[in-house]
Biopython code that builds the backbone (N, CA, C, O; Angstrom):
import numpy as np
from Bio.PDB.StructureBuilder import StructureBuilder

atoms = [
    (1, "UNK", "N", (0.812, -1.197, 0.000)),
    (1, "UNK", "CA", (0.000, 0.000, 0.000)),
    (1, "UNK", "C", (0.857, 1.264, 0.000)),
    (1, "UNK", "O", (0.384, 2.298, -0.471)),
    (2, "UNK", "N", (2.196, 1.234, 0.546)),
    (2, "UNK", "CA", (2.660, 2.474, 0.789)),
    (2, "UNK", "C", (3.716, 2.710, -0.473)),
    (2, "UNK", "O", (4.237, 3.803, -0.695)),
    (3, "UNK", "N", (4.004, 1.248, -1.441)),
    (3, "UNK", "CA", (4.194, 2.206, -2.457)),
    (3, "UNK", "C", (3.407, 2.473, -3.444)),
    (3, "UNK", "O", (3.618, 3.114, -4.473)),
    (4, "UNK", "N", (2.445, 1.916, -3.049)),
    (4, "UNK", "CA", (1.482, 2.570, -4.244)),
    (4, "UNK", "C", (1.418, 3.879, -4.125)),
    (4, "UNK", "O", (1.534, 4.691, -5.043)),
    (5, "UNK", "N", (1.167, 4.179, -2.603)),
    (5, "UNK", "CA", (0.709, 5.901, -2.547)),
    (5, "UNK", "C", (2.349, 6.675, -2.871)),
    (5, "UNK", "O", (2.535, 7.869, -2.635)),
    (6, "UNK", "N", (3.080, 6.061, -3.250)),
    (6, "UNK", "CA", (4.371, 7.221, -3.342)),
    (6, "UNK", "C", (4.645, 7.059, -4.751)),
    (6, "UNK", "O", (5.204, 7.991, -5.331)),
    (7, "UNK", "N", (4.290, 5.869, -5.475)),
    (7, "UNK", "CA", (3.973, 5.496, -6.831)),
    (7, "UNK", "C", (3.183, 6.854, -7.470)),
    (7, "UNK", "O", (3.496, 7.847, -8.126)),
    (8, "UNK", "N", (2.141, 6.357, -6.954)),
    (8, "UNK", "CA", (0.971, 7.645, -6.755)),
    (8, "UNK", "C", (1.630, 8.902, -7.201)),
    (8, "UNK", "O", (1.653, 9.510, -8.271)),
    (9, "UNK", "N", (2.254, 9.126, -5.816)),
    (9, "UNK", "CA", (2.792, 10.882, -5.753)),
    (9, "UNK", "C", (3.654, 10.984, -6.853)),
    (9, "UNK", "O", (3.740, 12.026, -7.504)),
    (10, "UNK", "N", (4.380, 9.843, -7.136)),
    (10, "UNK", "CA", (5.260, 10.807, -8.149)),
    (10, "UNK", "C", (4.730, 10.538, -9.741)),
    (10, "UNK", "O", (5.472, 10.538, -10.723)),
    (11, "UNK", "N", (3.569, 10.358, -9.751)),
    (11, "UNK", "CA", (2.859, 10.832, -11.313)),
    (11, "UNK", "C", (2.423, 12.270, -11.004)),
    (11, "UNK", "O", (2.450, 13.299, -11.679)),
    (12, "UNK", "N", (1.933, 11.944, -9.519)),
    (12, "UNK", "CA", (1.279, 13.571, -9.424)),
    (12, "UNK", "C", (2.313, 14.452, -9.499)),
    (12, "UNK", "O", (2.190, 15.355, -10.326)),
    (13, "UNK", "N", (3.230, 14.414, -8.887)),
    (13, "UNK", "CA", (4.198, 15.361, -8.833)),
    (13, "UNK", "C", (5.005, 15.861, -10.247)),
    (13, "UNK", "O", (5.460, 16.997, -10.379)),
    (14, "UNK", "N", (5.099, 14.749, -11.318)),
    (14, "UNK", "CA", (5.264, 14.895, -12.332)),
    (14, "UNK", "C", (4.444, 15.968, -13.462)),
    (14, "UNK", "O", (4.880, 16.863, -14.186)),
    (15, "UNK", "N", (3.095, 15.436, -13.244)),
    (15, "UNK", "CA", (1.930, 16.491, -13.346)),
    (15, "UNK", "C", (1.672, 17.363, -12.645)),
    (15, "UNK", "O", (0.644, 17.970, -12.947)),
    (16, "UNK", "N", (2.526, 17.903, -11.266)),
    (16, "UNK", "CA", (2.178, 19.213, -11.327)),
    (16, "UNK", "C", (1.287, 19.354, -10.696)),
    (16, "UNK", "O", (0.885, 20.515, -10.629)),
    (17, "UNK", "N", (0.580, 18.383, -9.981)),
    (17, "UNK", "CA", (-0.117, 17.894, -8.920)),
    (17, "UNK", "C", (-0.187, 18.163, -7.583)),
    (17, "UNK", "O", (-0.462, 17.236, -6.821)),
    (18, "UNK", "N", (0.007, 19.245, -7.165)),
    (18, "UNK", "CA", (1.051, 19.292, -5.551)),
    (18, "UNK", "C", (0.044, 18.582, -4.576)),
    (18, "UNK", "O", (0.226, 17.492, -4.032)),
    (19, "UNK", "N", (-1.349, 19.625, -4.424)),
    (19, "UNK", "CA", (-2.369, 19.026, -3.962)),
    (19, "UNK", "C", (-2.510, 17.512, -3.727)),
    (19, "UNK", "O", (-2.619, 17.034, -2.598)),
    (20, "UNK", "N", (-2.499, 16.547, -5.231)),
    (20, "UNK", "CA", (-2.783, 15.403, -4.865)),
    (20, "UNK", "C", (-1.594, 14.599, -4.513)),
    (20, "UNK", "O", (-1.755, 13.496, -3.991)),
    (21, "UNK", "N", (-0.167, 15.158, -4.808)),
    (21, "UNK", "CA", (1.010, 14.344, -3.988)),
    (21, "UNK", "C", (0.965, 14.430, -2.664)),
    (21, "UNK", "O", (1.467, 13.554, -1.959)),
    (22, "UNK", "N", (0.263, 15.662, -2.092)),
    (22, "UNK", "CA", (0.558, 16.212, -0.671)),
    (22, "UNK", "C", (-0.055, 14.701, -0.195)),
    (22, "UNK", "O", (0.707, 13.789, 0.126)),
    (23, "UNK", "N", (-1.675, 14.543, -0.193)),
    (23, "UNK", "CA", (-2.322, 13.656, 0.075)),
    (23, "UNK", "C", (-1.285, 12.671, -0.078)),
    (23, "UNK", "O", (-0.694, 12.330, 0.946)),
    (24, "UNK", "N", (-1.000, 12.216, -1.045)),
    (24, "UNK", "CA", (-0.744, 10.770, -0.987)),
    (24, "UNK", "C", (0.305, 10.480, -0.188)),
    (24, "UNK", "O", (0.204, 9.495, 0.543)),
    (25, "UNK", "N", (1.465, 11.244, -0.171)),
    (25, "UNK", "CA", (2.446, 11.256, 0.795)),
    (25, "UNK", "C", (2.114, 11.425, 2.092)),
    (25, "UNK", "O", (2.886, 10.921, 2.908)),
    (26, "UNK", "N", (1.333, 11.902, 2.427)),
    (26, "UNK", "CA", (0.557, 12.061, 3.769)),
    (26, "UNK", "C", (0.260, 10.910, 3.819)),
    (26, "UNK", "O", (1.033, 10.252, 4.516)),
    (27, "UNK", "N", (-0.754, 10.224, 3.256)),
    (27, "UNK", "CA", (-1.112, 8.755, 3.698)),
    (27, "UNK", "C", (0.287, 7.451, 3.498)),
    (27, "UNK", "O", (0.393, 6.340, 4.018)),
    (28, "UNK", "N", (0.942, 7.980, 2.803)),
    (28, "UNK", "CA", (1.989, 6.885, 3.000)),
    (28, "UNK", "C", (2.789, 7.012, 4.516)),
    (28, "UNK", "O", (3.140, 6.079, 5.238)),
    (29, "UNK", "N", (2.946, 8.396, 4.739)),
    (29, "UNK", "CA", (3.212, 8.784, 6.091)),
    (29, "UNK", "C", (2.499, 8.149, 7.010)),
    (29, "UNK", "O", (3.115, 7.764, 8.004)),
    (30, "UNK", "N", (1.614, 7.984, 6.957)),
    (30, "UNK", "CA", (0.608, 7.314, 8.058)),
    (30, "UNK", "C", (0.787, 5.843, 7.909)),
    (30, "UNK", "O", (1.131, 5.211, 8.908)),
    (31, "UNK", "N", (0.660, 5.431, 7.159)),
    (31, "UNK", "CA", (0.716, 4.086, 6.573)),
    (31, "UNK", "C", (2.294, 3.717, 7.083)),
    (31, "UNK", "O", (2.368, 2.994, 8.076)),
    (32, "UNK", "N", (3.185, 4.040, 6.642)),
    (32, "UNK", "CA", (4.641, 3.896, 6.788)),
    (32, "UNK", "C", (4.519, 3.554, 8.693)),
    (32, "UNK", "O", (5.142, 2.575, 9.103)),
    (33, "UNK", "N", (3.872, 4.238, 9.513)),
    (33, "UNK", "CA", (3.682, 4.125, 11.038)),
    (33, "UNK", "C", (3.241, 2.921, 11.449)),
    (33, "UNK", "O", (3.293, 2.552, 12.623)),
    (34, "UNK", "N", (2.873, 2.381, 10.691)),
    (34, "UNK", "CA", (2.346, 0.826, 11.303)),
    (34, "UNK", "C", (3.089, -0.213, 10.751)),
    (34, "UNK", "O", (2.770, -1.325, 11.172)),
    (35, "UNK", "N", (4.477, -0.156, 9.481)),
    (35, "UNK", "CA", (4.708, -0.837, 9.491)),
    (35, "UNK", "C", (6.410, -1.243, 10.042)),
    (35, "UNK", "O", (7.203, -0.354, 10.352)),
    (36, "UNK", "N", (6.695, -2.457, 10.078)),
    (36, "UNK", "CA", (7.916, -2.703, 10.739)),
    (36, "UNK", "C", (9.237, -2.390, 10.383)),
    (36, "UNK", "O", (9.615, -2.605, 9.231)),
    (37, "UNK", "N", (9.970, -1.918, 11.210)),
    (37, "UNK", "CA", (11.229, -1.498, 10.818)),
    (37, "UNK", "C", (11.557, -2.081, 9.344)),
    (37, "UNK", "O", (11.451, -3.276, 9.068)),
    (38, "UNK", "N", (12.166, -0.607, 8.005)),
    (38, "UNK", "CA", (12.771, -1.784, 7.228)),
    (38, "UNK", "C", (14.221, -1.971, 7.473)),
    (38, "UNK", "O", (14.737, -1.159, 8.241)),
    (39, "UNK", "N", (14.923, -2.834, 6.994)),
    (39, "UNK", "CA", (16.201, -3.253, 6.836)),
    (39, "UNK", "C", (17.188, -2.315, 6.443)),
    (39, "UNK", "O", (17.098, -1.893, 5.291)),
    (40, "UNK", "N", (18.052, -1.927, 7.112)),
    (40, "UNK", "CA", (19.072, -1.271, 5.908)),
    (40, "UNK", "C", (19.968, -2.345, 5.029)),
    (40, "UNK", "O", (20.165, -3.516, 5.351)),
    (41, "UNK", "N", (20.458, -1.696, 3.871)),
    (41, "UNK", "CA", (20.703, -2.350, 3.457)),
    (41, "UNK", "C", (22.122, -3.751, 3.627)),
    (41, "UNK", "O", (22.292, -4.829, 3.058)),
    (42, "UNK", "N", (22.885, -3.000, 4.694)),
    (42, "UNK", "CA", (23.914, -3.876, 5.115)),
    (42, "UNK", "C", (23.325, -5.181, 5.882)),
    (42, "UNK", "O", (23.785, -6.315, 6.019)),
    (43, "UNK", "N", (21.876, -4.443, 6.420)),
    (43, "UNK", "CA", (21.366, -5.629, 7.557)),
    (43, "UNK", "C", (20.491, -6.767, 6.270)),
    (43, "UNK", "O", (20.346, -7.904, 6.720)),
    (44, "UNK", "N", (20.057, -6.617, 5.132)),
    (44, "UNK", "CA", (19.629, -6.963, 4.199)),
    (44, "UNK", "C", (20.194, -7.808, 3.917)),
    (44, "UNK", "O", (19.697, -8.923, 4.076)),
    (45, "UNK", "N", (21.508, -7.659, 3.363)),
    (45, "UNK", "CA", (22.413, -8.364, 3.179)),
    (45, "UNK", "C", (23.168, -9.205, 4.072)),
    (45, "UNK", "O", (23.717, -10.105, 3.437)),
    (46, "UNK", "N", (23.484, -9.263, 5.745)),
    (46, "UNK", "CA", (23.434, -10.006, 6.157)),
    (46, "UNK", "C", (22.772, -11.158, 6.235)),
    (46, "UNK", "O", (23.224, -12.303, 6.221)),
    (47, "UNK", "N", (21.104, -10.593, 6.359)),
    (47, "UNK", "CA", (20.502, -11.946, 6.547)),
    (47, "UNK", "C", (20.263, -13.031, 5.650)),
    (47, "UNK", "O", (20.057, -14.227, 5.856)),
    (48, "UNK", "N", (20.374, -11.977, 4.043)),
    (48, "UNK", "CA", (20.299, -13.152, 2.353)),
    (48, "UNK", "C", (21.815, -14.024, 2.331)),
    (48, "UNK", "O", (22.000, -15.138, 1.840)),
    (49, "UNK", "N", (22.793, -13.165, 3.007)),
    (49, "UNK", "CA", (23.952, -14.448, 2.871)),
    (49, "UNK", "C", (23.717, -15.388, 4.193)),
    (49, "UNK", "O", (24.335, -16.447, 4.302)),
    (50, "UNK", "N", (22.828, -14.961, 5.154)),
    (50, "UNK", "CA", (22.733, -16.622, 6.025)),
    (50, "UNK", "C", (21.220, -17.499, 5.187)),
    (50, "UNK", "O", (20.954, -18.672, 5.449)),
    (51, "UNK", "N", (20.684, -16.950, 4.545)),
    (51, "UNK", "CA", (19.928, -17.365, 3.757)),
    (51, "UNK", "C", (20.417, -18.572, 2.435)),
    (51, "UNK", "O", (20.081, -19.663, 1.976)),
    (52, "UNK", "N", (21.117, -17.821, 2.309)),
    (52, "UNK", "CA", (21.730, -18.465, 0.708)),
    (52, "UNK", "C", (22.903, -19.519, 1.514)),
    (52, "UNK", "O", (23.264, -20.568, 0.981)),
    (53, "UNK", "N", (23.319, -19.158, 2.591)),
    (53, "UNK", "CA", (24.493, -20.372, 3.245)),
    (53, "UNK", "C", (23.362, -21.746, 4.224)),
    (53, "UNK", "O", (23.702, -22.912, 4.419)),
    (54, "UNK", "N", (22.254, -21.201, 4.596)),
    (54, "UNK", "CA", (21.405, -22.754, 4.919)),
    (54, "UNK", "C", (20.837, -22.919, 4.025)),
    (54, "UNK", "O", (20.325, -24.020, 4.227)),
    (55, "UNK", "N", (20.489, -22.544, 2.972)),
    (55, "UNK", "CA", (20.040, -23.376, 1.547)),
    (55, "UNK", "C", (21.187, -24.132, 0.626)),
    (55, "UNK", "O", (20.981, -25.093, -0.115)),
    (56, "UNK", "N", (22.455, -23.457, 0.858)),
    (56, "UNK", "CA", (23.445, -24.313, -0.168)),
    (56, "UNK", "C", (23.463, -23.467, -1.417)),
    (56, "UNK", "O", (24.003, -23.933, -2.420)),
    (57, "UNK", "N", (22.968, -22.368, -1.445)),
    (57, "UNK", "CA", (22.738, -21.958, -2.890)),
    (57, "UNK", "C", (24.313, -21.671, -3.152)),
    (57, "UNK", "O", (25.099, -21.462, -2.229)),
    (58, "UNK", "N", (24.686, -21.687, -4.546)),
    (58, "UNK", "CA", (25.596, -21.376, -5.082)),
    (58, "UNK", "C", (25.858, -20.736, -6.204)),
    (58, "UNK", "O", (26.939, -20.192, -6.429)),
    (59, "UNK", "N", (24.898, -20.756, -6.977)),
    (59, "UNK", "CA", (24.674, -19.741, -8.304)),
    (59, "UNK", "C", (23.012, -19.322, -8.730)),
    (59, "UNK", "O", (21.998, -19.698, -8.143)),
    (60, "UNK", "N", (23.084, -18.641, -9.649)),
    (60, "UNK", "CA", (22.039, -17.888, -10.278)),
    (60, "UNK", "C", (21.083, -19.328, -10.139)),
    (60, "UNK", "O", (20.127, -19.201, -9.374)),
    (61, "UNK", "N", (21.241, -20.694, -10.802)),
    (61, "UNK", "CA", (20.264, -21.156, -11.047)),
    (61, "UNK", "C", (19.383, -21.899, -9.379)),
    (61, "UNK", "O", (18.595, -22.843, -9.321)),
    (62, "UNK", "N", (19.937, -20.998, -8.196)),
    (62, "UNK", "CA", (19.258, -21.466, -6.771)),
    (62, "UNK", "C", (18.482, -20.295, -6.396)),
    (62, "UNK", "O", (17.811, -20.331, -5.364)),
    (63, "UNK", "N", (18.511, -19.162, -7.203)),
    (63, "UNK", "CA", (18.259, -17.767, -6.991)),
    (63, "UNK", "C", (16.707, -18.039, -6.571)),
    (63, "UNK", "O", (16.315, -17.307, -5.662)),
    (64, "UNK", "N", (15.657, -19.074, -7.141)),
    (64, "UNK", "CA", (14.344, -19.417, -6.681)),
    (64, "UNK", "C", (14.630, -19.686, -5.285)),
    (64, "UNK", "O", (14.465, -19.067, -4.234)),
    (65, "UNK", "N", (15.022, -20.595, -5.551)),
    (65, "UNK", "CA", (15.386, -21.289, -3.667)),
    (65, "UNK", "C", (15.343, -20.224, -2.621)),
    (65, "UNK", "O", (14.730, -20.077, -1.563)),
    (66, "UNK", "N", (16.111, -19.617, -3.219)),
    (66, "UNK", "CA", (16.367, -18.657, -1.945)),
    (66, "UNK", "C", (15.516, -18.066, -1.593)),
    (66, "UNK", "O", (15.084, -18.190, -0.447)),
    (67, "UNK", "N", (14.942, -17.131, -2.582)),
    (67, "UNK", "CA", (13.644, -15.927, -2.651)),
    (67, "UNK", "C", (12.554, -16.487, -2.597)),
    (67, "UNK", "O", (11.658, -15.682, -2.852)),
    (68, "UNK", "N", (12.255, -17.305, -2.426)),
    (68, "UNK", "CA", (11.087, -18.515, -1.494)),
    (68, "UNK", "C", (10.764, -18.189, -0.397)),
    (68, "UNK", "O", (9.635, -17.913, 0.007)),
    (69, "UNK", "N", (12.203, -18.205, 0.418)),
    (69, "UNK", "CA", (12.760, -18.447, 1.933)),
    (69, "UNK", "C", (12.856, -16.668, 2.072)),
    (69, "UNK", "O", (12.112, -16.096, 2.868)),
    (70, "UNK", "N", (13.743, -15.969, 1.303)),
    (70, "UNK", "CA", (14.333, -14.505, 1.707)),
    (70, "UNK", "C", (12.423, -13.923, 1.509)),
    (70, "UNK", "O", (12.095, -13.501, 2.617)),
    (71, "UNK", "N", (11.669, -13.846, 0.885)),
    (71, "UNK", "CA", (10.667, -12.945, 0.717)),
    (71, "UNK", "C", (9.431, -13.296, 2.027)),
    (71, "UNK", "O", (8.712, -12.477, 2.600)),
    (72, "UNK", "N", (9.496, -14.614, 2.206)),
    (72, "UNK", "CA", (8.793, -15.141, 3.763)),
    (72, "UNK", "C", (9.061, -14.564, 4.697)),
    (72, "UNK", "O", (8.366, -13.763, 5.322)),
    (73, "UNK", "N", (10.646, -15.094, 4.992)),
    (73, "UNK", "CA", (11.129, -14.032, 6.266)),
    (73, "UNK", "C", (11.851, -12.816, 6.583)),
    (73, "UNK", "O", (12.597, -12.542, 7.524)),
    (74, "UNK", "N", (11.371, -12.004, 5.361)),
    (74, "UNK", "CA", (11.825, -10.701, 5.336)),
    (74, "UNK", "C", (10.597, -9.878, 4.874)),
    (74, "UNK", "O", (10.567, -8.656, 4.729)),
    (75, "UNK", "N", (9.520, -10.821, 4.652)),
    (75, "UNK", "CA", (8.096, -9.956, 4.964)),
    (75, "UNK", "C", (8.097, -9.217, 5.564)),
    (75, "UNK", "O", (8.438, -9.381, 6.736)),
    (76, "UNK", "N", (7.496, -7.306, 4.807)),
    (76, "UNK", "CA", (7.016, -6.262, 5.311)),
    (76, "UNK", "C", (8.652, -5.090, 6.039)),
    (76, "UNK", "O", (8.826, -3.891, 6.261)),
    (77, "UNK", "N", (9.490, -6.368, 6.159)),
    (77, "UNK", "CA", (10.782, -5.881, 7.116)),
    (77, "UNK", "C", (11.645, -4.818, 5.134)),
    (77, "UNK", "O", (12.054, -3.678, 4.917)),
    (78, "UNK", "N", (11.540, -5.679, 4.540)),
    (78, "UNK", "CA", (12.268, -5.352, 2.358)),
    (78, "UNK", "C", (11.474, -5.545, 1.378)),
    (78, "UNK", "O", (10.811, -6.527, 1.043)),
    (79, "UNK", "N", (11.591, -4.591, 0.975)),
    (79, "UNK", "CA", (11.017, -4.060, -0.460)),
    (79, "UNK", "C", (11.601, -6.199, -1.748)),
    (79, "UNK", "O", (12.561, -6.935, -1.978)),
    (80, "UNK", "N", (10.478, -6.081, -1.982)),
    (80, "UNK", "CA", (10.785, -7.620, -3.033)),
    (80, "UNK", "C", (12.014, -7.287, -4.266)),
    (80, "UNK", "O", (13.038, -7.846, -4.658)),
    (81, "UNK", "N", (11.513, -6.470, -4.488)),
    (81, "UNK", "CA", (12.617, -5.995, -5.541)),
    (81, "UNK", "C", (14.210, -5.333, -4.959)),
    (81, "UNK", "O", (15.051, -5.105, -5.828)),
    (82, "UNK", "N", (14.603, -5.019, -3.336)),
    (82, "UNK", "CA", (15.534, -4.807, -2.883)),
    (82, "UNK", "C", (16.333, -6.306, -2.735)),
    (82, "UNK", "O", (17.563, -6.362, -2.725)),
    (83, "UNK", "N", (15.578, -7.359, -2.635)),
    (83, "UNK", "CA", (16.049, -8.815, -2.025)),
    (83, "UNK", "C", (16.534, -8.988, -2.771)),
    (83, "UNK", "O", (17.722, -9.308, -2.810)),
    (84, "UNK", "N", (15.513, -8.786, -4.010)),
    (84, "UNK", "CA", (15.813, -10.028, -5.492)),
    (84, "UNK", "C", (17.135, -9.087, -6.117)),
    (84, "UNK", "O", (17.674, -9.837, -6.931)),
    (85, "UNK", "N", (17.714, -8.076, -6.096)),
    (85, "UNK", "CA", (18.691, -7.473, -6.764)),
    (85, "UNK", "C", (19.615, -7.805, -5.836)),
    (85, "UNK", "O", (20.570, -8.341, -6.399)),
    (86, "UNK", "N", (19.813, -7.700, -4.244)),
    (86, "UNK", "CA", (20.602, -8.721, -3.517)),
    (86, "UNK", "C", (20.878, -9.579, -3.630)),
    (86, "UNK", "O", (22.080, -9.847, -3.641)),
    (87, "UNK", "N", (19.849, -10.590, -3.792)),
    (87, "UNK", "CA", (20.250, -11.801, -4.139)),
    (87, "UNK", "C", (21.246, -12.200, -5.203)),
    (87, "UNK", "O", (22.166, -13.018, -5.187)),
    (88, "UNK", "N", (20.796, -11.387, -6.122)),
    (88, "UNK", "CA", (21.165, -11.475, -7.659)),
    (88, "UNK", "C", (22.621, -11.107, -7.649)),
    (88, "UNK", "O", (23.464, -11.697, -8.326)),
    (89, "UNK", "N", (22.864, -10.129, -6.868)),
    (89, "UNK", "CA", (24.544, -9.561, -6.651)),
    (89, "UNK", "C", (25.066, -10.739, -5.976)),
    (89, "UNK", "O", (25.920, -11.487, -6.453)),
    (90, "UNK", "N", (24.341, -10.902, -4.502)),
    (90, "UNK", "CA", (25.343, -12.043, -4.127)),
    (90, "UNK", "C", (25.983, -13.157, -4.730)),
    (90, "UNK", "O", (27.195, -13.366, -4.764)),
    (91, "UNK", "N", (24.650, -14.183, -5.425)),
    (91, "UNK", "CA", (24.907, -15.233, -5.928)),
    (91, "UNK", "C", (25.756, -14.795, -7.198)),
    (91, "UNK", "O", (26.803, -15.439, -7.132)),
    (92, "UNK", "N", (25.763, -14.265, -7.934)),
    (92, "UNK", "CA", (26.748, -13.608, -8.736)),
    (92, "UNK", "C", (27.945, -13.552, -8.085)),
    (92, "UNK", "O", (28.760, -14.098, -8.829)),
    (93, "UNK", "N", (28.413, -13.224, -7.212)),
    (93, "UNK", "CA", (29.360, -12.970, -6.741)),
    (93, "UNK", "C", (30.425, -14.100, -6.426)),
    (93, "UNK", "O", (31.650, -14.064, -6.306)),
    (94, "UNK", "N", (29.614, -14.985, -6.348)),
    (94, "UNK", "CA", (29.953, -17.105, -6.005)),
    (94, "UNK", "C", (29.912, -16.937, -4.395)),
    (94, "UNK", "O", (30.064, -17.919, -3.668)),
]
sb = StructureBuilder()
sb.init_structure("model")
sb.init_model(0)
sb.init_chain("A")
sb.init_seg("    ")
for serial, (resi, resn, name, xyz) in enumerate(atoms, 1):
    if name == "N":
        sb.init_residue(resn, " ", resi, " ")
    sb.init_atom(name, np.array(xyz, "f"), 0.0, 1.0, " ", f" {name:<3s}", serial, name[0])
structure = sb.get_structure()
């Protein structure tokens, strides 16, 4: 929900919108209050390499495996698309 509303804002804001970005950023503001700490990104990355080390993963083709496991228990905590480009660096990385 909260990136939709910042999704949101920045068409409005693009258009020139101030009015309806104000709103929406306001409600992401509100919205953003209830939900759980997110991750920075170093702490992100800690937890996908103990992730990817109790699965065994070792290359791109375990990258499912993992993001199975990393998007379960990193619910609400990371953005899906912050994991999966983590992931993607790590296992890349060997």
């Amino acid at each position: 929900m909260i990136k939709q509303r910042r999704d949101s804002a920045n068409i409005y804001s693009a258009q020139g919108r101030a009015d309806l970005y104000d709103r929406e950023m306001a409600e992401a503001d509100v919205i953003a209050q209830f939900l759980p700490a997110q991750l920075k990104p170093e702490e992100l990355e800690e937890e996908l390499k103990k992730i990817i080390e109790e699965t065994g993963a070792v290359s791109m083709k375990d990258m499912g495996k993992v993001m199975g496991i990393a998007t379960k228990k990193l619910a609400g905590r990371a953005e899906g698309k912050d994991i999966s480009d983590t992931v993607k660096r790590l296992l890349s990385e060997g």
